[in-house]
C-alpha positions as CSV (number, residue, x, y, z in Angstrom):
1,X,15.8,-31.8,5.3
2,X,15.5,-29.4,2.2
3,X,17.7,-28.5,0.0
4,X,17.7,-24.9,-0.1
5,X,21.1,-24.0,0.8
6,X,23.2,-26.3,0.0
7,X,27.0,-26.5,0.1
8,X,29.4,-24.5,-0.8
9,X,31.5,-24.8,-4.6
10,X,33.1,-23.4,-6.9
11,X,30.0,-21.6,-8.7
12,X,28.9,-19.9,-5.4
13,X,32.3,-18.9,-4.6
14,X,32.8,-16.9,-8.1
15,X,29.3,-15.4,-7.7
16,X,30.3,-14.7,-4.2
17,X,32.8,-12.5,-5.6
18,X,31.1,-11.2,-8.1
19,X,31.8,-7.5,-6.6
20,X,30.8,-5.4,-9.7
21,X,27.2,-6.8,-9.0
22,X,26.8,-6.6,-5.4
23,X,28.5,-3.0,-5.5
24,X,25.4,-2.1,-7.7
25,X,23.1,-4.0,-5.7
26,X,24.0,-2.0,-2.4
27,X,24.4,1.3,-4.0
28,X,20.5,0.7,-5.6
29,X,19.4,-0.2,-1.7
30,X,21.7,2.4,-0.4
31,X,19.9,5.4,-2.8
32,X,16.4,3.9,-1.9
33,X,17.3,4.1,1.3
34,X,18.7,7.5,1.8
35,X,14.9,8.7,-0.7
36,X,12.9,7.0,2.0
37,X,14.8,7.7,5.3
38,X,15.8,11.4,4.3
39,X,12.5,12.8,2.9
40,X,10.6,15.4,4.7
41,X,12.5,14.8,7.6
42,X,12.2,18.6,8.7
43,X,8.5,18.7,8.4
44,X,6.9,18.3,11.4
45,X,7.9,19.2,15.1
46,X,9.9,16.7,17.8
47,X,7.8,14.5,19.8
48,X,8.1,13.7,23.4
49,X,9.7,12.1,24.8
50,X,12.7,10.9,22.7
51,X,13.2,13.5,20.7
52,X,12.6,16.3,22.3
53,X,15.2,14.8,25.5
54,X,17.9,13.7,22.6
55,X,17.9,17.2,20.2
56,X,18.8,19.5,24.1
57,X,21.1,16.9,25.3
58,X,22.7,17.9,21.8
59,X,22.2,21.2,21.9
60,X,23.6,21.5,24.9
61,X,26.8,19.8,23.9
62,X,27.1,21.8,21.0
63,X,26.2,25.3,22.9
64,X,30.2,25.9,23.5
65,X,30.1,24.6,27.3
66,X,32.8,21.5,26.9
67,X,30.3,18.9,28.6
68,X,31.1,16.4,25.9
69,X,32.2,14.1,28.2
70,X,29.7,15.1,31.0
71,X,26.7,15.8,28.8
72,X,24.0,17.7,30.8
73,X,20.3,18.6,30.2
74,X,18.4,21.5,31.5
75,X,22.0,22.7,32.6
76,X,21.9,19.3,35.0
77,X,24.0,15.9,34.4
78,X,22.3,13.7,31.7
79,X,23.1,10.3,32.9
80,X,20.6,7.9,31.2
81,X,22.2,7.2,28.0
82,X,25.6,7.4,26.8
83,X,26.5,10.0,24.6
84,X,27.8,9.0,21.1
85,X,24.6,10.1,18.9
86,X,24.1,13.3,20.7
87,X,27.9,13.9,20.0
88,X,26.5,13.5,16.5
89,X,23.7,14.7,16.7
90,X,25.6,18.5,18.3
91,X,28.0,18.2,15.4
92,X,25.7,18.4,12.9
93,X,24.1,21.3,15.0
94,X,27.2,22.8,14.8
95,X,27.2,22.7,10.9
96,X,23.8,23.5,9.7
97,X,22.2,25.0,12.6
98,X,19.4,23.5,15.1
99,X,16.7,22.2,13.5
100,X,14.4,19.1,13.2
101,X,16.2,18.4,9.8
102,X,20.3,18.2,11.4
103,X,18.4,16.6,14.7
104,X,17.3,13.8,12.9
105,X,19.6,13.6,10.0
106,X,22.5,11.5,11.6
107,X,20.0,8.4,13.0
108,X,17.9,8.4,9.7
109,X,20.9,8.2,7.5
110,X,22.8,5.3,10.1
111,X,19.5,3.6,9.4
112,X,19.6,4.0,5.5
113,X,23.5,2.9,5.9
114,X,21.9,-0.3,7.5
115,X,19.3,-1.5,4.4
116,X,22.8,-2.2,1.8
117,X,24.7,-3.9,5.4
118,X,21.7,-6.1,5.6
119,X,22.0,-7.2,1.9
120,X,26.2,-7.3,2.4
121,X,24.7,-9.5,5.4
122,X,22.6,-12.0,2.9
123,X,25.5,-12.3,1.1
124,X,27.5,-13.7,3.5
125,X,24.7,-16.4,4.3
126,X,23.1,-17.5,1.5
127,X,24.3,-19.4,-1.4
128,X,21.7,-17.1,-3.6
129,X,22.0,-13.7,-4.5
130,X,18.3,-13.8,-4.9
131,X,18.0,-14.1,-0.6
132,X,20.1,-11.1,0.0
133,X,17.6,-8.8,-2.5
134,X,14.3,-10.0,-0.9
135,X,15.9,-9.7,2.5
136,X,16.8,-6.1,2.2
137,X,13.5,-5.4,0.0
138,X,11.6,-6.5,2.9
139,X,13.8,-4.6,5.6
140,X,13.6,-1.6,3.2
141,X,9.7,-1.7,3.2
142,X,9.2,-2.7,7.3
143,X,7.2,0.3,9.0
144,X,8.6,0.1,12.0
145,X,11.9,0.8,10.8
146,X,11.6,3.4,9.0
147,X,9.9,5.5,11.2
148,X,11.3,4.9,14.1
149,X,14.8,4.9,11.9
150,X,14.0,8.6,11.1
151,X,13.6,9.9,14.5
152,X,15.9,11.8,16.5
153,X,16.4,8.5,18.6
154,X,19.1,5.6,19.5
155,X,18.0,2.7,18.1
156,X,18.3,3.5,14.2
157,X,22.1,4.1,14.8
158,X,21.8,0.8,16.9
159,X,20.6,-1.0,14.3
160,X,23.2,0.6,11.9
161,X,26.1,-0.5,14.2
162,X,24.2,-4.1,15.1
163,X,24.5,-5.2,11.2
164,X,27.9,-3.8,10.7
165,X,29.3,-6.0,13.5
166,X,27.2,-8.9,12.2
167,X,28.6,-8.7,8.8
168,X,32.4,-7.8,10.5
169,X,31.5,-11.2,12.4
170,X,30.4,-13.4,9.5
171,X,33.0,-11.9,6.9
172,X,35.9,-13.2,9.4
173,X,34.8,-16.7,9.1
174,X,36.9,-15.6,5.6
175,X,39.4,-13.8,6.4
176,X,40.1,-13.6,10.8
177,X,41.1,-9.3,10.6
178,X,37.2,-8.7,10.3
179,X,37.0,-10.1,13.8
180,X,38.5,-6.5,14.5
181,X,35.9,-5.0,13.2
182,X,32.9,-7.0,14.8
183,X,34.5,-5.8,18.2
184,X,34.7,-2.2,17.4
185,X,30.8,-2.7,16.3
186,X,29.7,-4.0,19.8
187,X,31.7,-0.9,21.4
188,X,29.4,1.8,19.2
189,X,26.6,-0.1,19.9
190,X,27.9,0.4,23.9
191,X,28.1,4.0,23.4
192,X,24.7,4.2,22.0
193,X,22.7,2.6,24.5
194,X,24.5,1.7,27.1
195,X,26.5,-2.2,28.0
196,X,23.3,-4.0,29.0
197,X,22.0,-3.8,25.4
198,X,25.7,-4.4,24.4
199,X,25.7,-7.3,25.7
200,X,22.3,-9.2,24.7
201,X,23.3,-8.6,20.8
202,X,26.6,-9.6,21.4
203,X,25.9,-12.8,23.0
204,X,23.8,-13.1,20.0
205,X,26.8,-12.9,17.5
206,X,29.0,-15.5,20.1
207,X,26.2,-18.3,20.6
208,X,25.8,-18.2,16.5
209,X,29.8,-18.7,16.9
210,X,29.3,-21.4,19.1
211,X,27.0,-23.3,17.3
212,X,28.3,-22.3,13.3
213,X,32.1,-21.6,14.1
214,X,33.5,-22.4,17.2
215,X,37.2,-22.1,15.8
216,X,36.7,-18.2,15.8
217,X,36.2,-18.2,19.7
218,X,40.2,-18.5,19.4
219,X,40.4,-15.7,17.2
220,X,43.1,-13.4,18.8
221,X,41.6,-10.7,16.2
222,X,37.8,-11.1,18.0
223,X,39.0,-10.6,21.0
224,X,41.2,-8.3,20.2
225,X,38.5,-6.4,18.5
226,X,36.8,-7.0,21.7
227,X,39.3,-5.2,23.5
228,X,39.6,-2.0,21.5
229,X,35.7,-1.4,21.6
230,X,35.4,-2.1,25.3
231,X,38.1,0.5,26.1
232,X,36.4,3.6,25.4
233,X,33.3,2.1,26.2
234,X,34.8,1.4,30.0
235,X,36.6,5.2,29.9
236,X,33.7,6.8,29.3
237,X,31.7,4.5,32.5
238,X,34.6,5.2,34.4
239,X,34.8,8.7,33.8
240,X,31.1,9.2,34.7
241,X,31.2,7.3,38.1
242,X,34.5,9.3,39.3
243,X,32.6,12.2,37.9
244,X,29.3,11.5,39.3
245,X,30.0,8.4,41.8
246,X,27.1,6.5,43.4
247,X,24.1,8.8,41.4
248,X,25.6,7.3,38.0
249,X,25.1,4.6,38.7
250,X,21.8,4.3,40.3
251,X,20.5,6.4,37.3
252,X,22.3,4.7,34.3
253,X,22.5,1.3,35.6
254,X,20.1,0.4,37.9
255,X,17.4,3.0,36.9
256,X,17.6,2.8,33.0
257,X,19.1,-0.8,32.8
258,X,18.2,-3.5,35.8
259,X,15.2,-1.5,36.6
260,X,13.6,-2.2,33.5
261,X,14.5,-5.9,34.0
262,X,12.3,-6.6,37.0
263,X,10.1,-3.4,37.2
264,X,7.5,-1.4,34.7
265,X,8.8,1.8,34.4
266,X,6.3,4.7,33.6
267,X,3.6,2.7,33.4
268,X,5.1,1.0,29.9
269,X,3.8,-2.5,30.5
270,X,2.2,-5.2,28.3
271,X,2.3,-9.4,28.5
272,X,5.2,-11.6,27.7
273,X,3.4,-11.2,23.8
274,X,3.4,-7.9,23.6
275,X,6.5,-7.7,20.9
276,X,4.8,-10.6,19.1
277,X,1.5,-8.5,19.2
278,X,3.6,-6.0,18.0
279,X,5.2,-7.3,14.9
280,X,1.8,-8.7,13.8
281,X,0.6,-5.0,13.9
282,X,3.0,-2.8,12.3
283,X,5.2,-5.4,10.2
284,X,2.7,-5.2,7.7
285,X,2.6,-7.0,5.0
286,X,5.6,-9.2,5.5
287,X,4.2,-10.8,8.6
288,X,2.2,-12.9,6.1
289,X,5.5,-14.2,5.4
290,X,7.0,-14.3,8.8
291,X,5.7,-18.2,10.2
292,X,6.6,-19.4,7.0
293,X,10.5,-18.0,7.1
294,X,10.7,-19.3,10.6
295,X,9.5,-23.0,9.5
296,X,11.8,-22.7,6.7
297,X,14.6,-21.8,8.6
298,X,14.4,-24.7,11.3
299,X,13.6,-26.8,8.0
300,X,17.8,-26.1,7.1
301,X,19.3,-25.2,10.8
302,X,22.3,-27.0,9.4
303,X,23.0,-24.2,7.2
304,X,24.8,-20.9,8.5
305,X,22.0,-18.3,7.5
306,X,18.7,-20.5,9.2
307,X,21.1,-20.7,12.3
308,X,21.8,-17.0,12.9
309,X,17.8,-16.4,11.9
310,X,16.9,-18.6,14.7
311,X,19.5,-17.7,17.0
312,X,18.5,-13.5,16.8
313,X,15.4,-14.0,16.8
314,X,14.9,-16.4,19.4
315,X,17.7,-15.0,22.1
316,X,16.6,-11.1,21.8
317,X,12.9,-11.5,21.5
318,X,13.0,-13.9,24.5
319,X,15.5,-11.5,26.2
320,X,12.8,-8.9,25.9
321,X,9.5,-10.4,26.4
322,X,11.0,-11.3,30.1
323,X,11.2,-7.6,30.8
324,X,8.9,-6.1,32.4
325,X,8.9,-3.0,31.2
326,X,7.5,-2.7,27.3
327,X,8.0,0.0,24.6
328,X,7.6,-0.8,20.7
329,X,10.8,0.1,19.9
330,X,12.7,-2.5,22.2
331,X,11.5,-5.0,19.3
332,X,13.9,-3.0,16.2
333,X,16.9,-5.0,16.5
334,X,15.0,-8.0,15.5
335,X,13.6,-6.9,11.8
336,X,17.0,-7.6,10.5
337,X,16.4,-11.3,11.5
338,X,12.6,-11.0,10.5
339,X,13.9,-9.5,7.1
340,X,16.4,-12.3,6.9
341,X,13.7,-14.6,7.9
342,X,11.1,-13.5,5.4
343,X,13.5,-12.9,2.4
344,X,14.8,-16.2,2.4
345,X,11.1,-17.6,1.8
346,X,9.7,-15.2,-0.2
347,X,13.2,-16.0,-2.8
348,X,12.2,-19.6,-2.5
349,X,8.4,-18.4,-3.5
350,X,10.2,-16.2,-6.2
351,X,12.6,-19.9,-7.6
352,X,9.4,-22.5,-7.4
353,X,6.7,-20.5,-9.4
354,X,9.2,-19.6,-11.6
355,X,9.7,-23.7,-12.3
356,X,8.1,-25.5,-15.5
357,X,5.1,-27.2,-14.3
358,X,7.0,-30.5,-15.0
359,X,10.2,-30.1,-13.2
360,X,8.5,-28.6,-10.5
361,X,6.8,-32.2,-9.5
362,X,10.2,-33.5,-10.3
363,X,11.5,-31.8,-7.3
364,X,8.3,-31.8,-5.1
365,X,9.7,-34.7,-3.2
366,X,13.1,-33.1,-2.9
367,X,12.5,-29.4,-1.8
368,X,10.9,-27.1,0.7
369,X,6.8,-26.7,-1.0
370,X,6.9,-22.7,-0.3
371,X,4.3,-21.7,-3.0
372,X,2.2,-24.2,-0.4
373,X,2.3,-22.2,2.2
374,X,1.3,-19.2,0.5
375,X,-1.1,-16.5,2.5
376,X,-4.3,-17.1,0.6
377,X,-5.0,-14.2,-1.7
378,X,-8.6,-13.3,0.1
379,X,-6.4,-12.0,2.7
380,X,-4.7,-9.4,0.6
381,X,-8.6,-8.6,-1.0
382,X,-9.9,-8.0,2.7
383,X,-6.8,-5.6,3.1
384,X,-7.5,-3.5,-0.2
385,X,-11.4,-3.5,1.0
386,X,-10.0,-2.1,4.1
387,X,-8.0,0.6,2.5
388,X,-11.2,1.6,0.1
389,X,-13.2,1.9,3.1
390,X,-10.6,4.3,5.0
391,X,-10.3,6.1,1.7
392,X,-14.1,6.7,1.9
393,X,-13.9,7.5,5.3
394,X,-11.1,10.1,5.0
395,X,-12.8,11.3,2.1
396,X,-15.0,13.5,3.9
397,X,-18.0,12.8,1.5
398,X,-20.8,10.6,4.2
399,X,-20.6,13.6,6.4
400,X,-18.8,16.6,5.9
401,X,-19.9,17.1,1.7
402,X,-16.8,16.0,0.2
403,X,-14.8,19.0,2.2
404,X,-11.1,17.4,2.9
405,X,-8.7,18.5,5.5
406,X,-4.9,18.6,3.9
407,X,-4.2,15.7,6.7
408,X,-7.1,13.4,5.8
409,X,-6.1,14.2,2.3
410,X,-2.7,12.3,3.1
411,X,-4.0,9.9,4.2
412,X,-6.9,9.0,1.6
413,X,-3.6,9.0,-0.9
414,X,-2.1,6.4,1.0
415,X,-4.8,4.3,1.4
416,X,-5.6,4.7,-2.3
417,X,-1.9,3.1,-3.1
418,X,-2.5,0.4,-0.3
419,X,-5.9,-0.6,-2.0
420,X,-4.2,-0.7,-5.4
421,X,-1.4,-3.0,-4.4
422,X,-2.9,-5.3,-2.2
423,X,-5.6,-5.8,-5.2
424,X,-3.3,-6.5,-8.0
425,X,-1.2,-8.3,-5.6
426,X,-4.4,-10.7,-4.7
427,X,-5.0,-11.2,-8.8
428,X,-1.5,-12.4,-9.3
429,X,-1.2,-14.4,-6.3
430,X,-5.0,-16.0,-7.1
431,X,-2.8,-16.3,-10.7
432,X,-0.2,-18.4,-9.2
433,X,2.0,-15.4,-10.7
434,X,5.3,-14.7,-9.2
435,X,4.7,-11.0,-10.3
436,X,2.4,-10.0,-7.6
437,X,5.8,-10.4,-5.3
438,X,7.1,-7.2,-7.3
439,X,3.8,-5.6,-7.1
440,X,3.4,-6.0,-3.2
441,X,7.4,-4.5,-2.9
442,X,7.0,-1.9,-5.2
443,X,3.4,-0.7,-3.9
444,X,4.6,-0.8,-0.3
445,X,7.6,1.1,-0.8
446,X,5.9,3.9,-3.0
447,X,3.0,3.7,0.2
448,X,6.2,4.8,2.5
449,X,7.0,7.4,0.9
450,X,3.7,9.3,0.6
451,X,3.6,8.5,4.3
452,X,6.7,9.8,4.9
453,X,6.1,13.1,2.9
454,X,2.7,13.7,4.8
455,X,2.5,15.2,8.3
456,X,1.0,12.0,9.7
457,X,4.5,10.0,10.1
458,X,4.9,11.3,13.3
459,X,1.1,10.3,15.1
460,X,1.9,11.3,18.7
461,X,2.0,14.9,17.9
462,X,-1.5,14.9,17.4
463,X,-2.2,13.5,21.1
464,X,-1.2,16.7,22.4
465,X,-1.4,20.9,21.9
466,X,0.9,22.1,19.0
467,X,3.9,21.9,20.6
468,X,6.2,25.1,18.7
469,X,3.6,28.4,18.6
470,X,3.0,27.6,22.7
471,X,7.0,27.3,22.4
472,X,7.1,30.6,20.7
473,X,5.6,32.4,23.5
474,X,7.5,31.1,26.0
475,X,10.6,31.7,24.3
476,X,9.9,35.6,23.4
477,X,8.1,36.3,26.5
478,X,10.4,35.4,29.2
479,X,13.9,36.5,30.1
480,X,16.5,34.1,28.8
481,X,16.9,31.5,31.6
482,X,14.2,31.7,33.3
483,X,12.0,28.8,35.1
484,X,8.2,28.6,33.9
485,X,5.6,26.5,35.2
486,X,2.8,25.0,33.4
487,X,-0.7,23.6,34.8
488,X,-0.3,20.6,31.9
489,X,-0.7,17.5,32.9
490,X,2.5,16.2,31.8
491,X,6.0,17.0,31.0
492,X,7.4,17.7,27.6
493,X,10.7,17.8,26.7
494,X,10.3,19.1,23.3
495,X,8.4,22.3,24.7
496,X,11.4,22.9,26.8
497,X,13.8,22.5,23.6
498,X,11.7,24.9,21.9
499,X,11.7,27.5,24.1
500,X,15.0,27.0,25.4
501,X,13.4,27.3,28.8
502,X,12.5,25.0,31.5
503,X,9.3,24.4,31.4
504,X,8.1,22.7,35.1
505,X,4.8,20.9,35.5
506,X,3.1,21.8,38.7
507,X,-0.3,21.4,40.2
508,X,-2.9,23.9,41.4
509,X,-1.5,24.4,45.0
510,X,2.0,24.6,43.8
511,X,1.1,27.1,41.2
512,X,-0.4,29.2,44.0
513,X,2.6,28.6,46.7
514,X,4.9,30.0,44.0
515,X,2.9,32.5,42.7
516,X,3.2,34.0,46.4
517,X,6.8,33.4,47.0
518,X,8.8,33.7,44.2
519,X,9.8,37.1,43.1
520,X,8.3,36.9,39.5
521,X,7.0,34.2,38.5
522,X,6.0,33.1,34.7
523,X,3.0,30.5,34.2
524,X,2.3,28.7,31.1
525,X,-1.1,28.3,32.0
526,X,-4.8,27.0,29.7
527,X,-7.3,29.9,30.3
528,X,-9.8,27.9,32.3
529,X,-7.2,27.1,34.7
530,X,-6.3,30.9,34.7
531,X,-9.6,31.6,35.6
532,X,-9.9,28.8,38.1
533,X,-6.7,29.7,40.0
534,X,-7.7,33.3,40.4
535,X,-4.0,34.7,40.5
536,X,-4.2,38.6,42.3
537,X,-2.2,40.8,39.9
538,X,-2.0,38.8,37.0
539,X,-1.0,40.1,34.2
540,X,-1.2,38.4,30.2
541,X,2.7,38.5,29.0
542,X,0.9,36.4,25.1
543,X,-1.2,34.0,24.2
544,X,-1.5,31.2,21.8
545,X,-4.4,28.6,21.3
546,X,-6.3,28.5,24.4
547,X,-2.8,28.9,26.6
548,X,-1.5,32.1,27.9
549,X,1.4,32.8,29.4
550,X,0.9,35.2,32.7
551,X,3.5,37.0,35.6
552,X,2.9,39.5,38.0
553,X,2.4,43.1,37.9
């Protein structure tokens, strides 16, 4: 076995406490995090479905109607998830007004509060300060995270209260009353996204118990802790099923939980691979790293920080590979155990080419051969040569005379960074230079933020119509309340948040069986479909786009 993390003693415990440092440490991750989460987080519409379902389940909290406990959507009972974000979500409604800013601003800032947690995590389970750094660097710079971190969704305040139990649980191994406060962790996470998901990452934090410190499974403070998270957890459950009875729970528990178990729901399905397939798409570029951290980590499985790497990541990505049902963003709560993963190596990487030549074959015998296992630096030149040929291609000039829309524009800046790092990165790596280490960090994070600040971070919106001047016209040109139905093929929930109406999709022979019964009907309709339907007394109420919005005379 290598000796990487060796022992405790009396040098590790006094940098250990070292709090002046670490307190500047996490502030440093803490401000990056809060630049990178919080930036241009009002500039571009809600998607479906997420979004657009979680900012009018807020809303609607926050509208003055006292459905906190029984939130509703539409005006009817939202039972899929329970309700502690929106409650957040509708305070900061109630502050600052509705917008896409307040909508988002609670998960993206629980998801910045998460990069110094995973450092205060490192900490904990390393016996180098150098670990914890790289491991938050990395988890600072993962894709994934941050942009699903700065949606109006669930799973950036999941991760949030995920690592703040995990450190609760590792800091009691010190000092027993932090047990409380792992407990009260796995309660939020509970009220976030319901008991199933509760459950798999707590059975993470007890099997790393089990197989690091099985004296804290007699922790009355755990289970205490335990206790006190559970209870409104169980409250709220109960108060929805006396509420609700028998439709509660086929909706929240079979529907959104089992369901998704043993069936694909909405046609979200993929193999058993797919979350592998999807970190080695969007965890770029630390999944260059990401075999190596793993081998490293089963290399020292003695040691506490290999052993909850292993256990995460093997536990929750089995746990969701089974399912049938797939989405990307099931995969988040594993970064912080790829981050941990990757860190751990790439500080090893950092130690050894930092070693006189001499010393280092000293130790050859002796120690994990990181710089070995290295990514070779071609890889990192066929990625820059990738990046100049999207910046030529967004460039306009082949085909369109050098004529730039302000989107492509973005994007060609971002590309331009990505060439740049990965191509000094590649020179210092071909160097043997530990350098190009601070080079691929520093040029991925500065990649994120022109991302970030560009209209591109959200993708999906550009699947579908401009979702806020079709919004506009439904808002203004129907009475307050009233039903709308739309010859779009699908549903979206951020239309209806928009225009504060429902918005019902309905096909041809339903559009003309309500056109004839009800007593005024409104149609958000595309004007080919107008045409096609050939309504008798139609009348044009606005239009936007190539959508009008028609009633009868």
């Amino acid at each position: 076995m290598s000796e990487i993390f060796p022992p405790s003693t009396g040098k590790y415990t006094s940098r250990l406490n070292d709090n002046s440092t670490d307190k500047l440490w996490m502030w440093a991750f803490l401000l990056a995090a809060v630049l990178i989460f919080g930036l241009n987080l009002g500039g571009v519409a809600l998607r479906d479905w997420d979004e657009g379902i979680a900012a009018q389940v807020s809303r609607e909290i926050w509208g003055g109607k006292l459905n906190w406990l029984y939130p509703t959507i539409d005006s009817t009972p939202y039972l899929n998830k329970p309700p502690l974000v929106h409650w957040l979500i509708g305070l900061c409604f109630a502050i600052g007004g509705v917008s896409e800013l307040t909508a988002r601003l609670v998960p993206a800032m629980l998801t910045a509060a998460s990069v110094p947690m995973l450092y205060a995590i490192g900490r904990e389970l390393f016996p180098r300060r150098s670990i914890a750094i790289f491991s938050a660097l990395v988890y600072l710079t993962l894709l994934p995270v941050v942009r699903h971190g700065r949606l109006a969704m669930l799973d950036g305040a999941v991760l949030c209260f995920l690592l703040a139990s995990m450190w609760c649980l590792l800091r009691s191994r010190r000092d027993l009353r932090y047990a409380l406060g792992a407990g009260i962790g796995f309660g939020l996470i509970c009220l976030t996204k319901g008991v199933m998901l509760g459950l798999l990452l707590g059975a993470i934090g007890l099997i790393f118990l089990v197989w690091d410190t099985p004296r804290l499974l007699t922790c009355g403070y755990l289970w205490g802790g335990l206790a006190i998270g559970t209870l409104p957890v169980a409250g709220w459950y109960f108060a929805q099923w006396v509420n609700y009875g028998q439709e509660f729970i086929n909706t929240n528990l079979v529907s959104q939980s089992f369901r998704r178990i043993g069936e694909t729901v909405g046609n979200h399905k993929g193999p058993p691979w797919y979350y592998l397939l999807e970190i080695l798409e969007s965890a770029w570029p630390w999944q260059l790293f990401y075999l190596q951290g793993l081998y490293l980590s089963w290399e020292n499985r003695n040691f506490p920080g290999p052993k909850l790497v292993l256990v995460w990541t093997g536990v929750y990505l089995l746990a969701i590979s089974v399912m049938n049902t797939k989405l990307p963003w099931y995969v988040l709560p594993v970064y912080p155990a790829f981050a941990l993963a990757v860190g751990s190596y790439l500080a090893e990487v950092w130690e050894q080419m930092w070693l006189p030549e001499e010393r280092e074959k000293d130790e050859v015998e002796e120690r994990f051969d990181a710089v070995s296992l290295l990514p070779h630096p071609a890889i990192l030149g066929v990625l820059a040569v990738v990046a100049i040929v999207g910046c030529i291609h967004f460039s306009g000039v082949l085909w369109t005379g050098g004529q730039i829309a302000p989107i492509e524009r973005d994007l060609q800046l971002m590309l331009m960074f990505v060439a740049l790092t990965m191509t000094i990165s590649a020179v210092l790596l071909h160097r043997k230079d530990r350098q190009f280490l601070l080079v691929l960090i520093w040029g991925t994070y500065v990649t994120l933020l022109v991302f970030v600040a560009s209209d591109n971070w959200v993708w999906e919106l550009a699947e579908d119509y401009p979702v806020k001047p079709i919004a506009e016209i439904v808002r203004t040109g129907t009475p307050a309340g009233q039903q709308v139905f739309t010859s779009h093929r699908l549903p979206r929930p951020s239309l209806n948040f928009y225009s504060e109406r429902q918005v019902i999709v309905a096909d041809s022979a339903t559009l003309q069986q309500k056109w004839q019964t009800l007593g005024q009907p409104y149609f958000l309709l595309e004007k080919p479909v107008l045409k096609h339907l050939k309504l008798p007394n139609a009348e044009v109420v606005k239009t936007a786009d190539d959508w009008v919005l028609v009633t009868r005379k």
